[in-house]
PyMOL Python script that loads the backbone (N, CA, C, O; Angstrom):
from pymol import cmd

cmd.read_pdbstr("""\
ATOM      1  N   UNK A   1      37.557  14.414  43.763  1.00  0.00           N
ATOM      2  CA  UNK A   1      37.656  13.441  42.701  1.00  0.00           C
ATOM      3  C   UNK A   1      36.486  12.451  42.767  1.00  0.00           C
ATOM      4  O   UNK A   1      35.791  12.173  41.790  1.00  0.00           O
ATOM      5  N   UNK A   2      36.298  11.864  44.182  1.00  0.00           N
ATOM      6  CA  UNK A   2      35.289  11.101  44.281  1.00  0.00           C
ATOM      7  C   UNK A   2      33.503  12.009  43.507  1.00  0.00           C
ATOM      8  O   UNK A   2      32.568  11.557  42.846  1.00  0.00           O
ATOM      9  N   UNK A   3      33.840  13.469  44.104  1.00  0.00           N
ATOM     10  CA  UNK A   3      32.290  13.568  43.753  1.00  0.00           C
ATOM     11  C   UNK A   3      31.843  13.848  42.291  1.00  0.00           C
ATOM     12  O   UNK A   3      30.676  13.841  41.900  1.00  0.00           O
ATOM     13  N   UNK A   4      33.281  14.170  41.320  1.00  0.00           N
ATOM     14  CA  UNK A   4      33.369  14.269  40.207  1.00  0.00           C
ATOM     15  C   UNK A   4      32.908  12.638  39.325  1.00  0.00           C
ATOM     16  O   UNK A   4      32.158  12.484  38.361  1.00  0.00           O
ATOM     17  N   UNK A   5      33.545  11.806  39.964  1.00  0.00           N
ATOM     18  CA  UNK A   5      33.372  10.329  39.267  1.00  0.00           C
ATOM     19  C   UNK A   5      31.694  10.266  39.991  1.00  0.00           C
ATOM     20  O   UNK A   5      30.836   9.958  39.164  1.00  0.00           O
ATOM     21  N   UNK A   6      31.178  10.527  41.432  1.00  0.00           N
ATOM     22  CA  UNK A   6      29.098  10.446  41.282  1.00  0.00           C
ATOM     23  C   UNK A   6      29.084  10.934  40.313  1.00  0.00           C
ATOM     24  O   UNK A   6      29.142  10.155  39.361  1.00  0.00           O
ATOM     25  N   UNK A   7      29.011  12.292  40.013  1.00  0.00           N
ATOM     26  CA  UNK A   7      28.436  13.254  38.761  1.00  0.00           C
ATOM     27  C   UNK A   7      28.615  12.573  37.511  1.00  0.00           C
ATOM     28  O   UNK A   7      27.867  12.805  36.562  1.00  0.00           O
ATOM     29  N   UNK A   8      29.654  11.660  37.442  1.00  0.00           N
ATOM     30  CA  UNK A   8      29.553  11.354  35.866  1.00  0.00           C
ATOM     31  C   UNK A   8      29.407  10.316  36.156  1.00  0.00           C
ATOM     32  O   UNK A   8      30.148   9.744  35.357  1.00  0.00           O
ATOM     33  N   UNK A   9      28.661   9.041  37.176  1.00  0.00           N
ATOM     34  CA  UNK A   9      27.757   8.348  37.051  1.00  0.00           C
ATOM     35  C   UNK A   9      26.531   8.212  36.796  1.00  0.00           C
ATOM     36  O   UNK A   9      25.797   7.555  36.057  1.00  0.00           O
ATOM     37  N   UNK A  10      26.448   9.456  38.058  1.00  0.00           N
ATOM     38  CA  UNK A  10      24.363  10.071  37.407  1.00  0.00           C
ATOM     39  C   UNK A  10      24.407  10.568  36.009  1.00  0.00           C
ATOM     40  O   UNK A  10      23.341  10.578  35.393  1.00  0.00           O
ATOM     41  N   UNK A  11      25.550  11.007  35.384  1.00  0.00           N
ATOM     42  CA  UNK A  11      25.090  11.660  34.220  1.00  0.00           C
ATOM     43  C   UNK A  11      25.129  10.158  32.972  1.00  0.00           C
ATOM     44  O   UNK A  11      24.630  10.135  31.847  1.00  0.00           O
ATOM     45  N   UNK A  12      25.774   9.221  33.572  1.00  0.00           N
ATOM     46  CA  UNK A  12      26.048   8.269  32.254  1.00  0.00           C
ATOM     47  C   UNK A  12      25.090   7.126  32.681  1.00  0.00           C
ATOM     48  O   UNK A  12      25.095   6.147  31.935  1.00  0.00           O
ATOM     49  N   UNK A  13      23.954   7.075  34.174  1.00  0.00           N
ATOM     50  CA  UNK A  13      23.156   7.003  34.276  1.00  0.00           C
ATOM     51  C   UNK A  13      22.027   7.433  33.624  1.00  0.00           C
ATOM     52  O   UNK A  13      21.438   6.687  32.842  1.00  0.00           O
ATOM     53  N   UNK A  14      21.626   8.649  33.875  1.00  0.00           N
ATOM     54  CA  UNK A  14      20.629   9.570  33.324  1.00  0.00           C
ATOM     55  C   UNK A  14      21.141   9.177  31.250  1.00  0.00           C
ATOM     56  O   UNK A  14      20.171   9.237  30.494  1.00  0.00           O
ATOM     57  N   UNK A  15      22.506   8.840  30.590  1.00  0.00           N
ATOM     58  CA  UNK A  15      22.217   8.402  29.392  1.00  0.00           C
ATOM     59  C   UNK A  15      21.902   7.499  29.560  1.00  0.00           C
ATOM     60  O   UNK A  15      21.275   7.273  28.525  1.00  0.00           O
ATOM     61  N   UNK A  16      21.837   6.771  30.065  1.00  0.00           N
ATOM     62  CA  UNK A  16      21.558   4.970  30.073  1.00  0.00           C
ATOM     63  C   UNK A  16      20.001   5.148  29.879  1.00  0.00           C
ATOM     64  O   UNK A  16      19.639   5.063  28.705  1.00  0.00           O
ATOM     65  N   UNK A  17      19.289   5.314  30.555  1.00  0.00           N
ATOM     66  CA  UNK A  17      17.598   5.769  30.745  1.00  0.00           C
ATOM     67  C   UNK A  17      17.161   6.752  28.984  1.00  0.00           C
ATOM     68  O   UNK A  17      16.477   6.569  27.977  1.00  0.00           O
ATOM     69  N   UNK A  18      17.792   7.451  29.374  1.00  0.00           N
ATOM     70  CA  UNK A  18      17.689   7.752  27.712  1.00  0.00           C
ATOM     71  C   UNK A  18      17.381   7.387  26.550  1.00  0.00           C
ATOM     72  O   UNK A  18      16.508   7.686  25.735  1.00  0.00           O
ATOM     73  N   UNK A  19      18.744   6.274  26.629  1.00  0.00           N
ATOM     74  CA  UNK A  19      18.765   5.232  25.612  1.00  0.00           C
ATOM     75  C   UNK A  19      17.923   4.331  25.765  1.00  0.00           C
ATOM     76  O   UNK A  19      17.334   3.903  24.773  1.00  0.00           O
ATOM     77  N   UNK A  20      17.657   3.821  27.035  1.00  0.00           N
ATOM     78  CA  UNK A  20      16.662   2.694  27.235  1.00  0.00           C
ATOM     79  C   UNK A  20      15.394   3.028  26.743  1.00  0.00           C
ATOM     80  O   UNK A  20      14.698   2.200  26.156  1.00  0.00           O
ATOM     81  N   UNK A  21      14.880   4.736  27.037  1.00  0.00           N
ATOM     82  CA  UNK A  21      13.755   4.719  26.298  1.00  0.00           C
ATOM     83  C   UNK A  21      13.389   5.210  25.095  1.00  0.00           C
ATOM     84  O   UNK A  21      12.292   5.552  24.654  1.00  0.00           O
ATOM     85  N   UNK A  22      14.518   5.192  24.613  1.00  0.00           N
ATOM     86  CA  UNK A  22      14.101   5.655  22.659  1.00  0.00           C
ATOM     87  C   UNK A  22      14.263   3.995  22.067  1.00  0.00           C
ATOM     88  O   UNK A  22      13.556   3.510  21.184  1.00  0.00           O
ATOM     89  N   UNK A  23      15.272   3.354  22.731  1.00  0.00           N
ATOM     90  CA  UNK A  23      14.928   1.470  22.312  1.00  0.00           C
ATOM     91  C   UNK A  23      13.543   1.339  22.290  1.00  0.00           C
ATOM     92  O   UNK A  23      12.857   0.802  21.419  1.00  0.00           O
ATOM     93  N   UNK A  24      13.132   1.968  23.495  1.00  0.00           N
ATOM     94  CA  UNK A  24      11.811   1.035  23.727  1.00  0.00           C
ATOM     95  C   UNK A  24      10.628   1.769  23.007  1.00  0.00           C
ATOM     96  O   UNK A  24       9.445   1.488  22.815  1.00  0.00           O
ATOM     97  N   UNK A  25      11.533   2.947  22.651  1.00  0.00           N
ATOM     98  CA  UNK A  25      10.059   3.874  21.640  1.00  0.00           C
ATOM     99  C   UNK A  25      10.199   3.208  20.140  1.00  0.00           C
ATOM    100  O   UNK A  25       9.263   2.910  19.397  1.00  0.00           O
ATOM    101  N   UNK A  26      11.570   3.054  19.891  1.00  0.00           N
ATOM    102  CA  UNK A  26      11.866   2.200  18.526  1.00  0.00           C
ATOM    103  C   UNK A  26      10.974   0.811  18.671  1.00  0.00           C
ATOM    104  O   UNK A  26       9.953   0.868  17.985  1.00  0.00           O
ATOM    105  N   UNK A  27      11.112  -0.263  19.315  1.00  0.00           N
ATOM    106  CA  UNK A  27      10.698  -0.975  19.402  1.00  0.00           C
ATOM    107  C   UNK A  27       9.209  -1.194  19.058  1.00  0.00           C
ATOM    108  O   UNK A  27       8.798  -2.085  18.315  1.00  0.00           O
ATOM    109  N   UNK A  28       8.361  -0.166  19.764  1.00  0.00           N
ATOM    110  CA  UNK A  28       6.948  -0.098  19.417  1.00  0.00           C
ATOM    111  C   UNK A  28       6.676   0.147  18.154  1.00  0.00           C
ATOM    112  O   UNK A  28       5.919  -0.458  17.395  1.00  0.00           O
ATOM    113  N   UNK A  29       7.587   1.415  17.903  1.00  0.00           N
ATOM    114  CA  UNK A  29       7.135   1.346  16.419  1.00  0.00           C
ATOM    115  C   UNK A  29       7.681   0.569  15.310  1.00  0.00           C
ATOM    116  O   UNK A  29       7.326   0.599  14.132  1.00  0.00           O
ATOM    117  N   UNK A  30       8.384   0.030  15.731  1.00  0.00           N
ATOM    118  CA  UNK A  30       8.665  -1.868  14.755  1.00  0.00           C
ATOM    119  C   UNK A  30       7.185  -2.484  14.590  1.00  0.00           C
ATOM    120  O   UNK A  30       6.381  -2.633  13.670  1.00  0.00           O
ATOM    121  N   UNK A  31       7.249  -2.750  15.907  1.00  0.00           N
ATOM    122  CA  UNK A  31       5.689  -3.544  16.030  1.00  0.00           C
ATOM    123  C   UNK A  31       4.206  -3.262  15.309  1.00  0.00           C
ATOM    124  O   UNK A  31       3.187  -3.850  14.947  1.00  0.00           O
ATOM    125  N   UNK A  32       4.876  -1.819  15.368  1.00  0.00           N
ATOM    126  CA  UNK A  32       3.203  -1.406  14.981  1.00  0.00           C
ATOM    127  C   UNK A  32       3.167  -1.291  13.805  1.00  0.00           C
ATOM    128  O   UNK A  32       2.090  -1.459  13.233  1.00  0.00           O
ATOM    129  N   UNK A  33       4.514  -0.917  12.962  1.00  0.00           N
ATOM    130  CA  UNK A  33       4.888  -1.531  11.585  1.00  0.00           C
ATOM    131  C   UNK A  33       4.400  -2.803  11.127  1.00  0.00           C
ATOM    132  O   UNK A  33       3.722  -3.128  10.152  1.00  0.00           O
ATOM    133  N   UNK A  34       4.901  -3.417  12.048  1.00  0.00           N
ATOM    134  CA  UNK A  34       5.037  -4.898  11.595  1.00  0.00           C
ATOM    135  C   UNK A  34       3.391  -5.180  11.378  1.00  0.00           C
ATOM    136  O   UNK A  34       2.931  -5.654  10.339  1.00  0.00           O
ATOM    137  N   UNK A  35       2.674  -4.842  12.430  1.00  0.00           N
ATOM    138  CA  UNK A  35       1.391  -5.246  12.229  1.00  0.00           C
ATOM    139  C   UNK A  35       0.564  -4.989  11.533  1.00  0.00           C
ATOM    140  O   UNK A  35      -0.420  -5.724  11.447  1.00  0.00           O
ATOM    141  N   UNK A  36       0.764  -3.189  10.375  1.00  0.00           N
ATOM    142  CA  UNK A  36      -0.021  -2.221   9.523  1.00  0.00           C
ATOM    143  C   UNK A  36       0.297  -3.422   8.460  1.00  0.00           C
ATOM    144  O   UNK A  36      -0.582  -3.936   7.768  1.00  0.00           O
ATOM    145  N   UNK A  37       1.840  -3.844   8.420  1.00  0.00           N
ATOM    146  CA  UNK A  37       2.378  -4.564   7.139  1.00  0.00           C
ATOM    147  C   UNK A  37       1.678  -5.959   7.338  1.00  0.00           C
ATOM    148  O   UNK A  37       1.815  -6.629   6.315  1.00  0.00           O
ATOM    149  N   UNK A  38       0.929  -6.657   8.380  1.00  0.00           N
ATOM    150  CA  UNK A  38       0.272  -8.101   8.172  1.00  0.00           C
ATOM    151  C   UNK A  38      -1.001  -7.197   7.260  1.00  0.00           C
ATOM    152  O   UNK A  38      -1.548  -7.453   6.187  1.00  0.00           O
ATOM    153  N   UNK A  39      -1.170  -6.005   8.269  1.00  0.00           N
ATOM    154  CA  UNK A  39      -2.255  -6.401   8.005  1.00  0.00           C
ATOM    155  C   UNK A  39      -2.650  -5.969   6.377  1.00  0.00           C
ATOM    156  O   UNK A  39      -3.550  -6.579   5.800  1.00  0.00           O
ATOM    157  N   UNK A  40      -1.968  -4.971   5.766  1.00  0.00           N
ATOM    158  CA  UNK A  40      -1.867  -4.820   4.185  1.00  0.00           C
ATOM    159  C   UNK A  40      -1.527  -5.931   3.295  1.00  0.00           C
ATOM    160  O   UNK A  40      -1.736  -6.008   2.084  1.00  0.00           O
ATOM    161  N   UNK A  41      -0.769  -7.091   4.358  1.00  0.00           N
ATOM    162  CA  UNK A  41      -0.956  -8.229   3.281  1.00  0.00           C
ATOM    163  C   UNK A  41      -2.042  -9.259   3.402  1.00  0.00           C
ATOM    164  O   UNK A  41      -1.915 -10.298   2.755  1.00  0.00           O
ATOM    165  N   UNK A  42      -3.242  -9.058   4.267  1.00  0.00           N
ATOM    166  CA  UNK A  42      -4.521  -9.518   3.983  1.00  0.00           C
ATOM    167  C   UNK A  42      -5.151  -9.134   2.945  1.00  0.00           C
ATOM    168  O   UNK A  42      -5.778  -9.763   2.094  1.00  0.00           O
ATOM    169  N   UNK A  43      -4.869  -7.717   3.126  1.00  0.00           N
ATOM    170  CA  UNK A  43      -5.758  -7.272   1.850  1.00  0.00           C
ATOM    171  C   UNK A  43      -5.083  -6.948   1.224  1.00  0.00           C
ATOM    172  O   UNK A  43      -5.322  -5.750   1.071  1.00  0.00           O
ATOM    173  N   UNK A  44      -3.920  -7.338   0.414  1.00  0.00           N
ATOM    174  CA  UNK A  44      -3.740  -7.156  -0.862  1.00  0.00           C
ATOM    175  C   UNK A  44      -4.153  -8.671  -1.086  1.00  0.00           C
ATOM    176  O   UNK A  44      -4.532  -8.859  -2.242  1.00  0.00           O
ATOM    177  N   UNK A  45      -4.174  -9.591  -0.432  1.00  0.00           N
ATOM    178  CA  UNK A  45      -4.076 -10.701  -0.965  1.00  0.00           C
ATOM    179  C   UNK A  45      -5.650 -11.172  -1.021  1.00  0.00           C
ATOM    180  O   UNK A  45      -5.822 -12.298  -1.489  1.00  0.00           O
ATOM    181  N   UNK A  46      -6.738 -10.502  -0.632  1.00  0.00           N
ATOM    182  CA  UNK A  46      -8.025 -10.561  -0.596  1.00  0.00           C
ATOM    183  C   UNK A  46      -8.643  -9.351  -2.222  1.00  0.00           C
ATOM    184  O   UNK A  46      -9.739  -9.194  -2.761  1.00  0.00           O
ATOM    185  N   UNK A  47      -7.333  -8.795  -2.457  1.00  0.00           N
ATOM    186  CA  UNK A  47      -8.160  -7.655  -3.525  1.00  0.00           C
ATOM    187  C   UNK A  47      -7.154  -8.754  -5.008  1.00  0.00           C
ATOM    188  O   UNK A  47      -7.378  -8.580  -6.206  1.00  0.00           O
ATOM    189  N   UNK A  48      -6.146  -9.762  -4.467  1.00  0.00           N
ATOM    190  CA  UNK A  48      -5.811  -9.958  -5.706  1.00  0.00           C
ATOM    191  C   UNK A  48      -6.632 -11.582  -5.728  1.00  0.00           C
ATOM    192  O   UNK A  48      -6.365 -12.477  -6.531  1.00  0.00           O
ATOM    193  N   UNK A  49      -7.352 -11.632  -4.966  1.00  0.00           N
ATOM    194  CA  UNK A  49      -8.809 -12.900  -5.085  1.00  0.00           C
ATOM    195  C   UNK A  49      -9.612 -12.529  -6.001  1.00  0.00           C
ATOM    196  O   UNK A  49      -9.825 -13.243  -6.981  1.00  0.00           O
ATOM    197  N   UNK A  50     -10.284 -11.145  -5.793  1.00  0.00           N
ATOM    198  CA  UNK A  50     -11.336 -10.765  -6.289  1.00  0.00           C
ATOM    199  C   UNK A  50     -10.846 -10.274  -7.993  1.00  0.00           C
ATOM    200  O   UNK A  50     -11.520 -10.231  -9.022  1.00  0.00           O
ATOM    201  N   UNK A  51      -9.321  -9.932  -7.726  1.00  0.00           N
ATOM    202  CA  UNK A  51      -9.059  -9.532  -9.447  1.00  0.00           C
ATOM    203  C   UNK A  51      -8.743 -10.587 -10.588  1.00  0.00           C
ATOM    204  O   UNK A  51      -8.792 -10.528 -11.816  1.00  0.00           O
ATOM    205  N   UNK A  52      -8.359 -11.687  -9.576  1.00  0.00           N
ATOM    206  CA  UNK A  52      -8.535 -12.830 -10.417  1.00  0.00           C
ATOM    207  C   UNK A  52      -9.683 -13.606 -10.891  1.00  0.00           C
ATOM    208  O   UNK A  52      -9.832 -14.290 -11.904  1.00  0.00           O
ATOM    209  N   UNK A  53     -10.747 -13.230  -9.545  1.00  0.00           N
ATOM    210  CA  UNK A  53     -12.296 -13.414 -10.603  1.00  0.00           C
ATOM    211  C   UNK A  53     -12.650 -12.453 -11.469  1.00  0.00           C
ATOM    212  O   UNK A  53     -13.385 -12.533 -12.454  1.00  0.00           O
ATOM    213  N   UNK A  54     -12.224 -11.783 -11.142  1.00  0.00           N
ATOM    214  CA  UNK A  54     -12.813 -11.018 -12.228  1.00  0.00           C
ATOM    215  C   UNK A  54     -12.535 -10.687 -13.231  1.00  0.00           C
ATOM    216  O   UNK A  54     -13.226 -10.009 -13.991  1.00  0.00           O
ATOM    217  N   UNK A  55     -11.097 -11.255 -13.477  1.00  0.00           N
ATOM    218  CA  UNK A  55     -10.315 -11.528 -14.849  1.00  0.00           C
ATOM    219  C   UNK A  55     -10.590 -12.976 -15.071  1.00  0.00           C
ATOM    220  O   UNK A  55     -10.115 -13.246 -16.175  1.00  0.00           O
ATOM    221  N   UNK A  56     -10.903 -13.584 -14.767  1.00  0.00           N
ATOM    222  CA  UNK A  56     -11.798 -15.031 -14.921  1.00  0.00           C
ATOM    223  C   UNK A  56     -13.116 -14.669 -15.426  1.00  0.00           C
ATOM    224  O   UNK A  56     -13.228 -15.281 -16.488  1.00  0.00           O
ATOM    225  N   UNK A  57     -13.962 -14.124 -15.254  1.00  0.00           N
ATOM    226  CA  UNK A  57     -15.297 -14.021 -15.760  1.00  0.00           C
ATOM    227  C   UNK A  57     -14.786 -12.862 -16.703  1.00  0.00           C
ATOM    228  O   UNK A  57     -14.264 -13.697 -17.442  1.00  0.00           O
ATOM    229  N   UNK A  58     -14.535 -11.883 -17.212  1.00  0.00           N
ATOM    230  CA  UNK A  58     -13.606 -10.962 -18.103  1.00  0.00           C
ATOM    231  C   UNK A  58     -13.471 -12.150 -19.426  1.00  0.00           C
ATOM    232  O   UNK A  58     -14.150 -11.981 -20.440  1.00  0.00           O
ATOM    233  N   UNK A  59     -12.706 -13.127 -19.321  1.00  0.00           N
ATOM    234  CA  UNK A  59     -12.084 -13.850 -20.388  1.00  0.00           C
ATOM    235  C   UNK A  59     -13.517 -14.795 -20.538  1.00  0.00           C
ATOM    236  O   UNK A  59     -13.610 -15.412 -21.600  1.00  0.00           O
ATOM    237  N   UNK A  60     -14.390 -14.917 -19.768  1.00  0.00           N
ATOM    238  CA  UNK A  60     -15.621 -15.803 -19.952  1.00  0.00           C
ATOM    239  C   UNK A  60     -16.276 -15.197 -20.920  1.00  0.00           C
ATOM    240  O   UNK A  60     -16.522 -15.869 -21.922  1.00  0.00           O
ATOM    241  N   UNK A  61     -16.676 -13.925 -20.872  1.00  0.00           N
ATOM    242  CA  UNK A  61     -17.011 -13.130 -21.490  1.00  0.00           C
ATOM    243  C   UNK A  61     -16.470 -12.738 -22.934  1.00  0.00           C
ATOM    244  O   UNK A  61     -17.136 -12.750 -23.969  1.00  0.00           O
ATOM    245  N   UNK A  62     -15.198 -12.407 -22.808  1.00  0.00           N
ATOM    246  CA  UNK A  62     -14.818 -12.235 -24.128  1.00  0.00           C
ATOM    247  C   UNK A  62     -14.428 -13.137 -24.981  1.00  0.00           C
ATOM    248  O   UNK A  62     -13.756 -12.839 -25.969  1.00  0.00           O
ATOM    249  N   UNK A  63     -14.759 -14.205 -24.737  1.00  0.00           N
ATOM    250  CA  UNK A  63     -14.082 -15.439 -25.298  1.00  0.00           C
ATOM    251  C   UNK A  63     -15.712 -16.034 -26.504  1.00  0.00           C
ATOM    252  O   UNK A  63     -15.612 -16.642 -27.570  1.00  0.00           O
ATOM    253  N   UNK A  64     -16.980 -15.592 -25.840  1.00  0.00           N
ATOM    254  CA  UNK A  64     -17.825 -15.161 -26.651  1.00  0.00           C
ATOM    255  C   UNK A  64     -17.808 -14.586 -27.602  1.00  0.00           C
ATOM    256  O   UNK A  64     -17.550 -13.397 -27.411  1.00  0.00           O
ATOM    257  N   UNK A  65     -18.085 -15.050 -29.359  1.00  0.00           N
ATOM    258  CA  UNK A  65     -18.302 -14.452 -30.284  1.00  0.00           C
ATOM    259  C   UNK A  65     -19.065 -13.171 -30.408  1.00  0.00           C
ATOM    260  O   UNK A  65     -18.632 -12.190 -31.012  1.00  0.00           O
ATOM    261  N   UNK A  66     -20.407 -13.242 -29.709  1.00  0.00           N
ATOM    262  CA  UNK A  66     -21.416 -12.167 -30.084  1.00  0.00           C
ATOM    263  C   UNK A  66     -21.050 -10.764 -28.725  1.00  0.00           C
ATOM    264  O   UNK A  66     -21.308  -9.564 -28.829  1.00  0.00           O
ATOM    265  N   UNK A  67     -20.387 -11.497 -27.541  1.00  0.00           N
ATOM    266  CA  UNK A  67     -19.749 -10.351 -26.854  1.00  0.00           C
ATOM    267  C   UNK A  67     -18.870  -9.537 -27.175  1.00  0.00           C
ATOM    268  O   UNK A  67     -18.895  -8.371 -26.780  1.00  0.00           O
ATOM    269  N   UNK A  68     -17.477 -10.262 -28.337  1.00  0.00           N
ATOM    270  CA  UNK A  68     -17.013  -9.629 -28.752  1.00  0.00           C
ATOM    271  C   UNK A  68     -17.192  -8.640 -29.463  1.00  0.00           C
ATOM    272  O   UNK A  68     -16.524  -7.613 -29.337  1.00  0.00           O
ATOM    273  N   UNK A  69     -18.222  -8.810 -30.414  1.00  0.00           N
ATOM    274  CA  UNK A  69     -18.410  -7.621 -31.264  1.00  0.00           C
ATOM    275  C   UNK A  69     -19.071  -6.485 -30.194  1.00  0.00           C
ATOM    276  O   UNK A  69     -18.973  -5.287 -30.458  1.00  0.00           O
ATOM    277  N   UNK A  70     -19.677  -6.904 -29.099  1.00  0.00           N
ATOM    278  CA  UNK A  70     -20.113  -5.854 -28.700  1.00  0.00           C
ATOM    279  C   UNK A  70     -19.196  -4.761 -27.518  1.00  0.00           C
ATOM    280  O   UNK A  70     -19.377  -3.658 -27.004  1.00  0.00           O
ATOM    281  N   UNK A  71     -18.108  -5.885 -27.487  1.00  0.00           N
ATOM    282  CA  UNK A  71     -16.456  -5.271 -26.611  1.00  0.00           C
ATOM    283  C   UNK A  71     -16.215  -4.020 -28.025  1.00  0.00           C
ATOM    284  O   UNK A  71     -16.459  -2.813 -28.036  1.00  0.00           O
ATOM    285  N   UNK A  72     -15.776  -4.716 -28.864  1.00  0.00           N
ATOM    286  CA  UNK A  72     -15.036  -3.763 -29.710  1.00  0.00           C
ATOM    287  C   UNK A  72     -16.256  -2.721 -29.884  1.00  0.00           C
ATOM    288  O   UNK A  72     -15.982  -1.633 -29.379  1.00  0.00           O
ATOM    289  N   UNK A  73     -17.275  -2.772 -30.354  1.00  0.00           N
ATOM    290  CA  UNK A  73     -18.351  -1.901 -30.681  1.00  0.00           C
ATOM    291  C   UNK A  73     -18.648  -0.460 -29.587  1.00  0.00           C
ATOM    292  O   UNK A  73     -18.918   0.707 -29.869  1.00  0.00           O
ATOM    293  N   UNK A  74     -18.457  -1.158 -28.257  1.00  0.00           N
ATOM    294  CA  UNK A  74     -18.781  -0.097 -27.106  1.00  0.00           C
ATOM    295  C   UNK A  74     -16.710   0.598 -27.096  1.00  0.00           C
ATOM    296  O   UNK A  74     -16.565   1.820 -27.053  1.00  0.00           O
ATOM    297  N   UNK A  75     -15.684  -0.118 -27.129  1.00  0.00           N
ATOM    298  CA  UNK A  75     -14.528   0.227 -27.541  1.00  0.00           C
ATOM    299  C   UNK A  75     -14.373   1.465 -28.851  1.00  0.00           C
ATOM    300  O   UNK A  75     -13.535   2.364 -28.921  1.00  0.00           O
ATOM    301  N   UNK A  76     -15.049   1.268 -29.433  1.00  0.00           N
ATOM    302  CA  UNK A  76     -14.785   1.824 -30.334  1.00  0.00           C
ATOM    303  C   UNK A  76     -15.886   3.219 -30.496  1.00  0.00           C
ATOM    304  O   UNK A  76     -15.768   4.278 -31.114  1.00  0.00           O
ATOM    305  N   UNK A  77     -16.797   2.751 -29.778  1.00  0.00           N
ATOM    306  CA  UNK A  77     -17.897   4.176 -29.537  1.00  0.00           C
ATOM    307  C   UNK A  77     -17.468   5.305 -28.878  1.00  0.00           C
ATOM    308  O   UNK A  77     -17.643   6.476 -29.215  1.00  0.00           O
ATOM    309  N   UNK A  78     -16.436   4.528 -27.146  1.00  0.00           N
ATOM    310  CA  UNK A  78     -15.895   5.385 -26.207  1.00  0.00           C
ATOM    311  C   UNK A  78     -14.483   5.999 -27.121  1.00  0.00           C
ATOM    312  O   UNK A  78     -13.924   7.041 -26.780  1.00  0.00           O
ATOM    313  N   UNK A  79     -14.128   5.354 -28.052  1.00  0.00           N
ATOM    314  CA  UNK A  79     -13.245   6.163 -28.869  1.00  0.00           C
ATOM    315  C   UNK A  79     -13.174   7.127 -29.978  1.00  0.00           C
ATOM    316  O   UNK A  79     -12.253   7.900 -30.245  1.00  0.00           O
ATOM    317  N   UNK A  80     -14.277   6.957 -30.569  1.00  0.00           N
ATOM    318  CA  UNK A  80     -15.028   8.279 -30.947  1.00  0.00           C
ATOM    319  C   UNK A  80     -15.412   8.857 -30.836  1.00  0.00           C
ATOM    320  O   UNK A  80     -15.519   9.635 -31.784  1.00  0.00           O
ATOM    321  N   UNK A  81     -16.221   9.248 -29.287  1.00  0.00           N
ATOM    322  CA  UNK A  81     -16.531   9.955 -28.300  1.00  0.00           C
ATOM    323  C   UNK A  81     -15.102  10.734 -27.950  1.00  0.00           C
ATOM    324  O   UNK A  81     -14.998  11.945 -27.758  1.00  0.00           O
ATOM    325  N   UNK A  82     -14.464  10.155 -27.927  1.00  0.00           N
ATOM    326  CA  UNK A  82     -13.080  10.606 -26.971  1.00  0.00           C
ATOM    327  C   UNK A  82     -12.166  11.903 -28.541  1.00  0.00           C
ATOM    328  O   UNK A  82     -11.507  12.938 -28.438  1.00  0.00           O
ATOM    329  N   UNK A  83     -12.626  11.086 -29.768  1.00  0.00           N
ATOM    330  CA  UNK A  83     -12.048  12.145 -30.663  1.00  0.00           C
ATOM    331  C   UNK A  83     -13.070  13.333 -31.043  1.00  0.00           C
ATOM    332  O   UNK A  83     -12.701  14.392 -31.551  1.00  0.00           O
ATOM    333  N   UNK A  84     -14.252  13.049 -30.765  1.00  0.00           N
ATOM    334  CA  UNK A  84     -15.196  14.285 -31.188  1.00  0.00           C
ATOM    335  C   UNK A  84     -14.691  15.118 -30.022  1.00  0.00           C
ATOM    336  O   UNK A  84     -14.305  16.202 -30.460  1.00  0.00           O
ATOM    337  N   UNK A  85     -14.544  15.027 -28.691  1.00  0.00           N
ATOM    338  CA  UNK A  85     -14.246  15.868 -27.398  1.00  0.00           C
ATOM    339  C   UNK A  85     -13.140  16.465 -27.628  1.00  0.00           C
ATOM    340  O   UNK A  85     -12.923  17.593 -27.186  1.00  0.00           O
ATOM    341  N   UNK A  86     -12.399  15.890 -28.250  1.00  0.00           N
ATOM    342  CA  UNK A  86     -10.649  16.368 -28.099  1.00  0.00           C
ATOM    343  C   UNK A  86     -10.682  17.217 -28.920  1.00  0.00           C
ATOM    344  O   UNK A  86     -10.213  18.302 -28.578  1.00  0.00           O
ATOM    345  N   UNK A  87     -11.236  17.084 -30.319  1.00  0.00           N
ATOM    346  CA  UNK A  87     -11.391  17.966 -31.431  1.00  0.00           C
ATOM    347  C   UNK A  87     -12.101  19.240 -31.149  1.00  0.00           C
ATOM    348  O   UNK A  87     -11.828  20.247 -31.802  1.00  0.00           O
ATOM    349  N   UNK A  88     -13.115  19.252 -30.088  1.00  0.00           N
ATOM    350  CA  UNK A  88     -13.798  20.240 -30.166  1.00  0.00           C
ATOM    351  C   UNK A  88     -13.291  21.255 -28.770  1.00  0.00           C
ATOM    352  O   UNK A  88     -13.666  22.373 -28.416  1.00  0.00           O
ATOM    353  N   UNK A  89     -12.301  20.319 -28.207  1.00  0.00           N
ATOM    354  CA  UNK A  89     -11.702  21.326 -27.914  1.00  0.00           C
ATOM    355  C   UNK A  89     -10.339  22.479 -28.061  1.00  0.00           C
ATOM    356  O   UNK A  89      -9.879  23.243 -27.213  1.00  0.00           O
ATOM    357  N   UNK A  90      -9.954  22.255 -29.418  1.00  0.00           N
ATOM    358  CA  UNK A  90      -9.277  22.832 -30.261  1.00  0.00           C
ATOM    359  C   UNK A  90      -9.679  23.750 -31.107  1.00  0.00           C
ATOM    360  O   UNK A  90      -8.883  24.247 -31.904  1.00  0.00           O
TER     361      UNK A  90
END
""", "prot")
cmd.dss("prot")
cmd.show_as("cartoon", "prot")
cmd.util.cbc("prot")
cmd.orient("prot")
């Protein structure tokens, strides 16, 4: 009886160790989560800097009379371009 209750100490031992090291494999990869996720919020927050200048100078631009005509003009070129292509490939 006694050597039956060792055996199912070493064995609920040997789970203990087990468990201890898939915690500790979980754990790392929390961390290393955690840190991909700082670090994607640098740069999203460095790419939504640059999109706000550049929707800042965007509206600088179009807010110009003589740019405008030339927004819609190049707009409207790439869109007739886009129907001669489509057409001709039918």
């Amino acid at each position: 009886m006694e050597q039956e209750n060792d055996r199912e100490l070493d064995h609920l031992a040997d789970r203990v160790a087990l468990l201890k090291n898939v915690t500790h494999g979980i754990n790392k990869e929390v961390n290393d989560q955690h840190k991909l996720l700082d670090n994607m919020d640098g740069s999203f927050a460095s790419v939504g800097g640059l999109m706000s200048a550049v929707t800042d100078k965007f509206r600088a631009v179009y807010n110009d009379k003589a740019n405008k005509r030339l927004i819609y003009g190049a707009v409207g070129v790439a869109a007739g371009l886009f129907l001669v292509w489509y057409f001709m490939l039918r």
